[in-house]
C-alpha positions as CSV (number, residue, x, y, z in Angstrom):
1,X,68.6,-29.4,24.2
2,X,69.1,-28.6,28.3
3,X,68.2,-24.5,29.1
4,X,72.0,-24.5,30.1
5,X,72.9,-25.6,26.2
6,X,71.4,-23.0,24.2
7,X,74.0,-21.2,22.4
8,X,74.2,-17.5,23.2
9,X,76.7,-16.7,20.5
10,X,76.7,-12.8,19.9
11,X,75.2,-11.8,16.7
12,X,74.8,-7.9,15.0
13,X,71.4,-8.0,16.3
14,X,72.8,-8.4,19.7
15,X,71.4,-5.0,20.9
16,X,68.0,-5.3,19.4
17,X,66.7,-9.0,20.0
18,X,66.7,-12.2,21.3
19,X,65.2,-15.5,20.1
20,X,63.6,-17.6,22.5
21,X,63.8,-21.2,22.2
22,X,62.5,-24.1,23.4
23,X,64.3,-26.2,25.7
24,X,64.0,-28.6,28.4
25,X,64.8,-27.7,32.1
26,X,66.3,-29.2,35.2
27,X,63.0,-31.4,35.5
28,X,63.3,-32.4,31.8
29,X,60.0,-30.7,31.0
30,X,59.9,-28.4,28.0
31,X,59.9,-24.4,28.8
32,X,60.9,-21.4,27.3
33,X,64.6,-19.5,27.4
34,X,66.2,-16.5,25.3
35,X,69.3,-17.2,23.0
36,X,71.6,-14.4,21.8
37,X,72.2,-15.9,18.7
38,X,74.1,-18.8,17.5
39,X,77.3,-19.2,15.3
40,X,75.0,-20.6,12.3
41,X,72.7,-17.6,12.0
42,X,75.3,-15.0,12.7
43,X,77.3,-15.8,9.3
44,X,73.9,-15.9,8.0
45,X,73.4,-12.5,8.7
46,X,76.8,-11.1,8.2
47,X,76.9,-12.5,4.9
48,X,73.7,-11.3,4.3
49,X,74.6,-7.6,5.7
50,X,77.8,-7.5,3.9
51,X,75.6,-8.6,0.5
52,X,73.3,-5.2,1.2
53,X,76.8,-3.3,2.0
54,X,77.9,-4.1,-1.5
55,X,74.5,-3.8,-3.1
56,X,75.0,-0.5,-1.6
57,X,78.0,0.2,-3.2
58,X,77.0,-1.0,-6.9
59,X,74.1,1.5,-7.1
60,X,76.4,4.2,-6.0
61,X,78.7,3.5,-8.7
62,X,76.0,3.0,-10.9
63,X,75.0,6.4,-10.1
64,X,78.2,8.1,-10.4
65,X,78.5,6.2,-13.6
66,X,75.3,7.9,-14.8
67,X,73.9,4.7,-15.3
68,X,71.2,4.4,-12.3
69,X,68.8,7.3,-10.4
70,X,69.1,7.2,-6.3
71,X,66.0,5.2,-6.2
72,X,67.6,2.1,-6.6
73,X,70.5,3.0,-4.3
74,X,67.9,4.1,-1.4
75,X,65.1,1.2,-1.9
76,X,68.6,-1.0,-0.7
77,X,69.2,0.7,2.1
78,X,66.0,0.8,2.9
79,X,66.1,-2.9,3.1
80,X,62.8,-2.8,0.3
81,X,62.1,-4.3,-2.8
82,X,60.0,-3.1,-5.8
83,X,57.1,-4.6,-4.4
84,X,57.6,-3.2,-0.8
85,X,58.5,0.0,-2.3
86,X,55.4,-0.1,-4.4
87,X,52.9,-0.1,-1.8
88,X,54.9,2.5,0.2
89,X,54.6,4.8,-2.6
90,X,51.3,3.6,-4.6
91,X,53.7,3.5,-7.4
92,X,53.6,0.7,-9.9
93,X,56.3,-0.9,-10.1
94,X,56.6,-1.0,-13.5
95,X,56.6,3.3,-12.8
96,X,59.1,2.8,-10.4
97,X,61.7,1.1,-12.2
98,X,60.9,3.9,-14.8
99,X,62.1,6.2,-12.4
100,X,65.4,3.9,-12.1
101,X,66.4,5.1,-15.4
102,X,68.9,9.2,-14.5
103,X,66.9,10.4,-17.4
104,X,63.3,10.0,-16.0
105,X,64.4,10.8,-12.6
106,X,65.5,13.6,-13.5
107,X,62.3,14.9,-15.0
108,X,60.1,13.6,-11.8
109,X,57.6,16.5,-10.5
110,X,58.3,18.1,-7.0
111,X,55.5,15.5,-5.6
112,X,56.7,12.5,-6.9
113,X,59.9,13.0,-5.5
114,X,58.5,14.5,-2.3
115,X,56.6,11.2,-1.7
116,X,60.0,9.3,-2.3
117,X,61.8,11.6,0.4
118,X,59.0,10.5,2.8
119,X,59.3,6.9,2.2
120,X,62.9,6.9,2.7
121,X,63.2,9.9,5.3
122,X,65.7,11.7,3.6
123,X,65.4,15.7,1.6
124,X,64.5,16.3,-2.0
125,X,68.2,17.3,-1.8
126,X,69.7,14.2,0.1
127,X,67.2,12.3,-2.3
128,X,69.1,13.7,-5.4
129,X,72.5,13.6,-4.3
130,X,73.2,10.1,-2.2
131,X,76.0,9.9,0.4
């Protein structure tokens, strides 16, 4: 692919990065240039973005519904897993998806929850009471 060939295709990471690439230049040698994107990768990631977004939307539910604790809901948004959010906390995750469960939440002591707040930069009160 010629520098003048690389796709620059707007993506929703527009504003944060670029990917460089390799391709060849006006001497046919092979250099360096930035893309924006491409169209391949940005239905990657908005598919991938709208997934989280509904994700999102299930644990609120799920929380309304009594069903789930904010943990879940904020460990999405927070683009983490168990294991991510495991060594975050120094929570097991076996401990962790304890604390999915409304009823063991609700029993979690001050610093347990304080040290969730911390991870996921929100109050004890925002903590308790999601969006």
């Amino acid at each position: 692919m010629k520098i003048k060939d690389i796709p620059q295709d707007e993506s929703a990471l527009k504003d944060f990065t670029n990917e460089l690439c390799y391709a060849k230049n006006e001497n046919g040698n092979y250099t360096t240039a930035k893309s924006k994107g491409w169209n391949v990768k940005k239905e990657a990631l908005d598919a991938t973005w709208n997934d989280i977004e509904n994700q999102k939307k299930e644990a609120l539910e799920a929380i309304k519904l009594g069903i789930e604790s904010p943990i879940n809901y904020y460990m999405i948004k927070s683009l983490m897993d168990l294991q991510i959010l495991s060594d975050y906390t120094g929570f097991w995750k076996i401990t962790i998806k304890r604390h999915f469960k409304p009823s063991v939440f609700d029993k979690l002591s001050k610093a347990r929850l304080e040290k969730y707040a911390s991870v996921f930069k929100v109050s004890i009160e925002k903590l308790k009471k999601p969006e």
